[in-house]
Each structure stands twice: as C-alpha cells, then as structure tokens.
N, C-alpha and C positions, 0 to 999 in steps of 0.2 A: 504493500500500500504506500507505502515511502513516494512510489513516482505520484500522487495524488498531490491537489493543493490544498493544505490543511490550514485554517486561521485556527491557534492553539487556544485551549482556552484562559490559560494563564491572563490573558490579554485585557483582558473586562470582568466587570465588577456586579456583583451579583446580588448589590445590601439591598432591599423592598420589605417594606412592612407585609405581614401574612396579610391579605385581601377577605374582610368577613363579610359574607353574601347572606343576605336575607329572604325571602321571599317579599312580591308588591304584592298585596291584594287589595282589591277596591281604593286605592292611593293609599294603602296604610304599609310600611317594612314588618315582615312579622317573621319571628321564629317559627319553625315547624310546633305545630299544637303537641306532639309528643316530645319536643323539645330533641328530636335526633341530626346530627350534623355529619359531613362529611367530608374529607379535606381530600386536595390534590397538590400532589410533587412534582418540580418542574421535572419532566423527560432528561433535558438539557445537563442540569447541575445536582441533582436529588436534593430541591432543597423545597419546603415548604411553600407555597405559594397562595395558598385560600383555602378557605375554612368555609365552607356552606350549609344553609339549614336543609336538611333530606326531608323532602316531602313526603308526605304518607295520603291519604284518601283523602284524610279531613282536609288538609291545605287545597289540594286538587280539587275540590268538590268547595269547598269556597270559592275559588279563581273562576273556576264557573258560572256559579251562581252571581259573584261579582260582576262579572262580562253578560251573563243574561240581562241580570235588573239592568247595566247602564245600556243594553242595547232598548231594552220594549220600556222604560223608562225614562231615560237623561236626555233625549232628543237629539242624543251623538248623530245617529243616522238623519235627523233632519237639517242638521245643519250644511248650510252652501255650502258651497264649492270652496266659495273664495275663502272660508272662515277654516275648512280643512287644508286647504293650500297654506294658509298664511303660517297653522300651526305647525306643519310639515318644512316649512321653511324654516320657524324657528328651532324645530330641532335639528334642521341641517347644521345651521349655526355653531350648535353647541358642539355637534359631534367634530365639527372640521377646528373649534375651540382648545379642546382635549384630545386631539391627535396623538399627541405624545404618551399620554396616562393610558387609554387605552390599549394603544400598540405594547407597551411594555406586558401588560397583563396578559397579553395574547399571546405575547412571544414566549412568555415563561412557562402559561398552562401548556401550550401547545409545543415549543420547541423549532418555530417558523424563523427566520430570522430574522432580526427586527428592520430590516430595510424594508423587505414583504410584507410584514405587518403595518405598516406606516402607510404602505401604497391602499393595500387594500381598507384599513378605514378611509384613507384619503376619498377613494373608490367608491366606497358608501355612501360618502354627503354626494357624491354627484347622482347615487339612485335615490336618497330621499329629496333631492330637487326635481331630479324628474319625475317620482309619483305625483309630491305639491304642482306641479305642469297639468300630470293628468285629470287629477282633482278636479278641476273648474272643465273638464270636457267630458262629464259624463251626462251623456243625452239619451233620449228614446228615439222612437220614429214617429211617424205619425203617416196613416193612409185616408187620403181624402178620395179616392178612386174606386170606393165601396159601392156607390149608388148617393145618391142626391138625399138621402136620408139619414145617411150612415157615416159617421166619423170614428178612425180606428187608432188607438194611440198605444202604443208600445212602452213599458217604462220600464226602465234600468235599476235596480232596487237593491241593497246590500242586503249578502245575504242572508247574514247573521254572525251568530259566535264562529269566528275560527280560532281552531286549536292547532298553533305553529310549533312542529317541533323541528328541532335543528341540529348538525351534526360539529363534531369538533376541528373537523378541519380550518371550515374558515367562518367561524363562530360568527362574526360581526356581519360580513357581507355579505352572508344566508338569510340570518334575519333582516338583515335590509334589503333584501330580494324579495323579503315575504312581506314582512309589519306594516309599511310606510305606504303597501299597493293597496293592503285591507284596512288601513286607515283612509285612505283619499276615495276609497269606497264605502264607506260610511259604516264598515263592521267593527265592530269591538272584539279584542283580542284574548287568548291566553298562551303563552311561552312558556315553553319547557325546552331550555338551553342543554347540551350535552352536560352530562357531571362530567365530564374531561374537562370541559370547558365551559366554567359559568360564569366566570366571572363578568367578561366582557359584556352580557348581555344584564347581567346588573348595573350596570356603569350608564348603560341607557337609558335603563329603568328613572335612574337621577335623572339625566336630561329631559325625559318625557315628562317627568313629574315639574321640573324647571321651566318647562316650553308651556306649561299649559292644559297640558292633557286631561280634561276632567276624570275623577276618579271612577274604575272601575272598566275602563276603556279598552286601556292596556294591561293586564296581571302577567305576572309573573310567577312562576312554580320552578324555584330548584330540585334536582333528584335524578332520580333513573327510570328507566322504561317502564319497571314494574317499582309500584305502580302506577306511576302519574299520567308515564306516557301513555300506557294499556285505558288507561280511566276517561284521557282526553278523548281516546281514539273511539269510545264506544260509548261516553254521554249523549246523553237521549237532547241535553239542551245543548251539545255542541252542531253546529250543522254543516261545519267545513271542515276537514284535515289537511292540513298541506304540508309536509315533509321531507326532509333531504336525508337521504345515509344508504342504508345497504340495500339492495334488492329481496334479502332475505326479510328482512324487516319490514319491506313495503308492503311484502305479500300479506305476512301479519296483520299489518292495520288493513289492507282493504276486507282480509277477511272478517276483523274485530267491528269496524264500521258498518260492515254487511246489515247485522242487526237493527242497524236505524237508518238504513238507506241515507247517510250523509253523503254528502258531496265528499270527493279525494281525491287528490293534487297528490302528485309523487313525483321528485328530482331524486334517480335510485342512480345505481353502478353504471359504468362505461368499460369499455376494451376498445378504444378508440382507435381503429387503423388510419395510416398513412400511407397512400402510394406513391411509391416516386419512380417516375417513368426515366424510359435513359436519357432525352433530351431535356431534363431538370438540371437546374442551376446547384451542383451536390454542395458547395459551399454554406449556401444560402439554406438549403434542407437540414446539411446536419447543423447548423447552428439552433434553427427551431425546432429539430428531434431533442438535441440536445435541453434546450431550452424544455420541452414539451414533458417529454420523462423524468427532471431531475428539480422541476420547477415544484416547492411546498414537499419537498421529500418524497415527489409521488406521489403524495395521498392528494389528491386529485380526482374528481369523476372526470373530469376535461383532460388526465394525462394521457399524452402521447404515448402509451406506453408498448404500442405493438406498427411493427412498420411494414410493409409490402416491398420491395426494392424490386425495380425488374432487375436480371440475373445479370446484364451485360454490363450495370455499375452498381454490382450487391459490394463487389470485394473494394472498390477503392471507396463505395459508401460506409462502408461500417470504419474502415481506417480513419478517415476525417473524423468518426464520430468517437472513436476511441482517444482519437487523439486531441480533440474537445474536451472531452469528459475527462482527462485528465486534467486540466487548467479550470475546471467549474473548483470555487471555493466550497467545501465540507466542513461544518465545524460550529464555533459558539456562535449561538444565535445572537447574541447580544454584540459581536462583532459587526460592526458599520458594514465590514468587507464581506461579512457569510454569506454564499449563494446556496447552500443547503443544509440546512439545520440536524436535527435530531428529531427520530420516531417516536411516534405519538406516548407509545409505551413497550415492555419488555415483550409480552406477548404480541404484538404486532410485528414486533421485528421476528419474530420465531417464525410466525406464518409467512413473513415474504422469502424467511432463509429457504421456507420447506417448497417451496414452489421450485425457486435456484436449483436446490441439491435434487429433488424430483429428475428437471430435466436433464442433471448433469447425467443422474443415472440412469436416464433413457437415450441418452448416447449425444443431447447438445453439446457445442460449443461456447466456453465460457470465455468471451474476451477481456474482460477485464473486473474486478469484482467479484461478487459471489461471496463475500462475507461481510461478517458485523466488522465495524471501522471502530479503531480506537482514536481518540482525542486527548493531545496532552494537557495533563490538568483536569478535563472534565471526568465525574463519572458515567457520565448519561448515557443514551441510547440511541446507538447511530449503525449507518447502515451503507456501504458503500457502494459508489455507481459501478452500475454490473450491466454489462451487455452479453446477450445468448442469441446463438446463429444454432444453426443444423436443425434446426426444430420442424414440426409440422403442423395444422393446426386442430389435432387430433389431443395433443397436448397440454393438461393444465396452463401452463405457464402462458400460452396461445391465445386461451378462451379465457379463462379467467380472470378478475380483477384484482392483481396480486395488490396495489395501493402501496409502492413502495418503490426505490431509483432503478426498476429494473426494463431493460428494454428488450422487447422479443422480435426477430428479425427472422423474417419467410422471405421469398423469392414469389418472382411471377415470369411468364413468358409473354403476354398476353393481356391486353386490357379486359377481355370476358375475366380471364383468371386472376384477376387482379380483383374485380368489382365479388366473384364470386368467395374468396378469402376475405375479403373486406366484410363481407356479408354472414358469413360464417359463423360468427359467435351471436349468441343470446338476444345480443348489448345492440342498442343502437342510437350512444347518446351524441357522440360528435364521430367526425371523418374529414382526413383532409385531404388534398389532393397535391401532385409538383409535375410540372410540366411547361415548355413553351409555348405548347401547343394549346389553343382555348377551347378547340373544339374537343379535346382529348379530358380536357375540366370539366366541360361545361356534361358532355358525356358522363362521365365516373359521378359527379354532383347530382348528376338525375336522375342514377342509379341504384347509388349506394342507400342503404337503409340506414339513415342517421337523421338527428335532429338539427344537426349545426352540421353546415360541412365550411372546409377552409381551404382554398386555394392559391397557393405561391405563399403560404403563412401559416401563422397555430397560434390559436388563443387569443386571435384578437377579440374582443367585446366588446359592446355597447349599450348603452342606457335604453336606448329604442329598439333594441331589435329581442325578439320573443328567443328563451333559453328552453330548454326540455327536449326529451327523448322519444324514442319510439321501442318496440317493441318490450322488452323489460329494464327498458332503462327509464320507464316510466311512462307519464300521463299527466298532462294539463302542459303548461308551459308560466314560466315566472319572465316578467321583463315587458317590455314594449306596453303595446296599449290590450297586449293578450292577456299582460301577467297583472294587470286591471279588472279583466273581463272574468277571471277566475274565479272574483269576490263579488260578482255581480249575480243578480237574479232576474228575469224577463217575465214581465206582467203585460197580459193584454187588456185592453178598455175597448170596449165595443159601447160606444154612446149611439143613442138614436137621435136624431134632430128633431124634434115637434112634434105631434100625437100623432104617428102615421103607421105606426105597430096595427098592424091587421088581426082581428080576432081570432082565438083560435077555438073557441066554444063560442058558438051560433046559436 
C-alpha cells in the first residue's frame, strides 16, 4: 500500500464537545419517555462523537400525532405559497450560516472528508432555495371544454403526514432532497435520521425551529428501524413514506405500508454501469471512473462502481485508472487534502472485503487493493482503492452493491453487448455513457434501463432535474418539479353553472 497517497493522520486535531441529540416533537426537545440513549464513535479516530435519545413507540407515536394535529389543525397546509417560500428561504439562510458546524459533525459521524462535507451542505441551501422556487408554482388545471354548463377544476393538495426516513451516507443532502419538497407542499413532516448519523439532522431541527417553522410541522425521532422506523412505515395517520438506503429495506416498508395503502417513494441501491466505447476520450473517462468509484468511500447509490470497457482499450483503460487511483488522497477526514475518508463502520468494511476475496477466488484479477488500509496515527476504519478485471457478470462483485472503493471491470465487443451487460443486474439507478460518437450516446441513453444516465461525464447534478430509479433501484423520483409532485395529491371539482342538472326521477 506504500505506492498509495496517504494524508497521515497525525496531521489534524480531533478536540469536539460529544454532540447531545434530543428528539423535536410538536416544537418541544425531548428525551426518549423511557429515558434510553445511544451514542456513536467516529469510524475515522474511535472517538466519541454524540450521545442520542433512542426512541421507542411512545416518542414515535407522539411525532405522529404531533404532524397529524398540525397538518388537519394549524392551517400549515393553507398557507400561500409565498408564506412557504419565504420560510424555506429563511432556513436556506441558516443552513449556508453554519456550514462549518454542520460539516464537522458529518465528517466525524460518518468519516467523509470534510472538504465533501462542506460541499455537500453547501449543496443543500441550493435545494432548499429551489423547493422555496417551487412553492409559489403549485397550481391545478382547470377544463372549461366540458359543455356550456360545466366547469372542471383540478386541484393540487398536500398530501398529508410524510414519514422521511434517511440513510447515513449523506445524512444532510437526503433530507434536503426530501423535507424542504414536502414542506413547499404544504405537508407536515416526521424524521427518523440514521442512528449512524443523527446528529446533523438535529442541527436543522435548531434552524427550522429558528426560521419559523410552526410547531408540530416538522418532528423529529432519533433511533433505529425497529422501532420507529417499522412504526412510521405502517401508521394508519402517516400517509406518505419516502426513503433512501438498501433495497432490502425498501422491500420491507413497501410491504409494512401495504396494510394502509400509503403512498411510497423509495431512493434504494444502484450497480451503476459505464461504457466506454474505443473512440472515448480514456483520459477524460478514467479521471470520472476514478472520481465515480472512490468519491464518499463508495458508499454511494450514484457510485460508479462497475464499468463496461470495449476490449480494444480495456488494457491501457484500466492502467490510466490504476495509475489515478494511486494519486487519489486516503486518509483523515478532517484533513483539508483527504479525497477518501474512512468506512462507515467495522462491519461494513468486512462485507466489501468479502465480495474482493469472493472474486479473487473465482479466479479475478486484482489490480491494485483488495485490503483494509492502515493510516498512520489513526485507528479507524479504512479500506483501500481496489480495482478487479477477469470477472463476469455472473459474479457477486458484478451485480451486487458492494458500497465500498471497489471497481469491477467487464469487457464488451459490441454496442448490443454493451447495452445488454449494462442491463444485467437488478439495479437501475444511474448509467453512463463515453464516446465521440453522439449517435453511439444518444443510442446506449435510450436503451439502457436507468434512471439518470451520463454522457462524456459522472455525477453531475442538479437542482431541477428529477433523481430516482427504475426497476429495484426504486420508485417515485426526489428533485425537479417531480420531486414536488410526490407530496402532492389531485382532487377533481366538477361545478355545474346554473340550474341546468336535468332530473333524474320524473
């Protein structure tokens, strides 16, 4: 591992007060009712980081009940446009205010590196400015084409409590994919942040409460799946689910939802192929593979983490890319310079080894990696860039969502055999494409079963354009004027004009 660039972590300083999270309910901070807490250590340094109250039923089932009464009581949902836009804006404010406070908390639960962290709260006030945008444009229709009697009017309605739950990778700019769309739609909320990662999503809780947010609007529940998140997922007064993390978990709530026919939104797993054709720019490619697989340590549903190469530049592609991946920075997150941090947790890394050693011992190619990485100074939990050829896609490592710096490398002869490997696994959250060719893009883009696809690029985003998957990489989509529409509900109005209703007992 020596040829790797390592930022040591000697380098930076790790002193932070432990972070005590409370639960919001109805605008009040409260202890878990049976007073149980649970702490998390950073990944990074093993050291203490936040101290949170563990919700049990009764917290849950408050947060509830709180977001019911203020939805069918507080007039949240009748409030304009402009009166949700403006509060939307004030908590843009706060949050691009405490950039710093935030990021550090992120970096330490999670082990992202704090230059990443920084961007993506940054990232965040630009989506809660753009919900406050959409806010003031939600309209109906209206059909005056009925008949000379008849006026038809369509109307756009929130649609109730949704219960957001979120995963740890990127704690902040999850819920701000979700919170700020069903607040500018006039729903009231309940949050159940990963216990990996809670803090950050209390930090907001302050803000919301700062900006204005009448009580009960927003709640918040710390804890774990069972119960709070099981309890969200199947109250009779929750009426929306929307969720980010495993596909195994998806399958859970839609089935736990089932019993009350809610509405359910799910951002789940990816196995996101790339193909690079042989008149592709390989410079340009391996710097966004590179980029793509080792960006957030992996744990990405958007990583790049499996590539297509056609065969007649597989071999000088993977070289560029070995020889990339040696120059990306591994190491403390709290380093200005780290471009890859440390795994989420111990058992995490176990699972992305077991994938690695899987296909070593189905006869892959290991270019570079293939073990846990040590850091000098730290004791934390790291994992180094690992690139594997010879594979097929018959293979774990192939289909699967390892969520770690590993990259899986197949061959193609042929644009059909490209589009049909691409096509192969499960997953079909993002796809991207390399070529000079546009008709050769524009082809494989039409093709490929994905939700996002990327052409001459990887991971660019936007505030406007709709995010989400297709076949088990989920349903609904978060973003744009879509990820609006998600928390919306359609009512029809059939008005008659004047006594002209013809009898129907004579």
């Amino acid at each position: 591992m020596s040829q790797l660039t390592l930022v040591h972590g000697k380098k930076s300083k790790t002193n932070h007060e432990t972070f005590r999270g409370r639960h919001l309910i109805d605008g009040r901070w409260q202890d878990s009712a049976d007073g149980a807490i649970f702490e998390r250590g950073s990944p990074s340094h093993k050291t203490l980081v936040s101290l949170s109250a563990r919700g049990g039923e009764a917290d849950a089932n408050a947060a509830i009940a709180a977001a019911r009464k203020a939805f069918d009581t507080s007039g949240w949902p009748q409030t304009s446009g402009k009166q949700r836009s403006e509060l939307l804006l004030r908590v843009a404010d706060l949050i691009a205010a405490n950039v710093e406070r935030i990021a550090l908390l992120e970096t330490l639960e999670s082990g992202k590196p704090i230059s990443q962290a920084k961007a993506e709260i940054e990232g965040s006030v630009d989506l809660w400015r753009y919900a406050a945008a959409l806010a003031r444009t939600v309209h109906g229709d209206s059909h005056n084409s009925l008949g000379s009697d008849m006026l038809g009017v369509v109307l756009k309605e929130p649609i109730g409590v949704a219960a957001i739950i979120t995963p740890w990778n990127f704690p902040f700019l999850i819920v701000s994919q979700k919170l700020p769309f069903a607040l500018a739609a006039g729903c009231t909320a309940v949050i159940k942040p990963s216990e990996l990662t809670p803090s950050t999503t209390v930090i907001l809780g302050e803000l919301l409460m700062e900006a204005g947010l009448p009580a009960g609007v927003a709640n918040i529940v710390l804890g774990f799946g069972d119960p709070v998140g099981s309890l969200m997922s199947t109250h009779e007064d929750v009426d929306l689910v929307t969720f980010t993390g495993s596909t195994a978990v998806g399958k859970h709530i839609v089935a736990a939802a089932s019993g009350t026919l809610k509405k359910v939104s799910l951002e789940l797993g990816g196995k996101n192929p790339q193909a690079i054709f042989a008149d592709a720019d390989l410079d340009q490619a391996a710097d966004a593979i590179v980029f793509g697989v080792y960006f957030n340590a992996g744990e990405c549903c958007n990583s790049g983490s499996r590539i297509i190469v056609h065969e007649d530049v597989a071999g000088a592609l993977v070289e560029k890319i070995v020889a990339l991946s040696k120059k990306v920075s591994f190491g403390d997150p709290l380093h200005p310079d780290t471009q890859v941090g440390a795994i989420i947790s111990e058992a995490h890394r176990g699972k992305i080894d077991s994938y690695v050693q899987s296909a070593k011992r189905a006869g892959a190619k290991i270019h570079l990696g293939g073990e846990a990485l040590a850091i000098d100074g730290l004791p934390g939990c790291f994992y180094g860039p690992t690139i594997v050829s010879n594979i097929d896609s018959s293979m774990p490592i192939a289909r699967d969502e390892v969520f770690g710096p590993v990259l899986a490398v197949l061959t193609f002869k042929t644009l059909d055999e490209a589009i049909s490997l691409a096509n192969s696994a499960s997953y079909g959250l993002s796809a991207g494409v390399w070529s000079e060719n546009v008709h050769t893009c524009l082809e494989f883009a039409r093709r490929v079963q994905a939700g996002t696809v990327w052409t001459n690029t990887w991971m660019d985003g936007f505030a406007e354009l709709p995010f989400g998957g297709v076949k088990q990489s989920g349903q609904g989509r978060e973003l744009g004027h879509y990820g609006l529409e998600e928390f919306l509900e359609v009512k029809s109005v059939l008005m008659r004009i004047g006594q002209t209703r013809q009898p129907w007992v004579k």
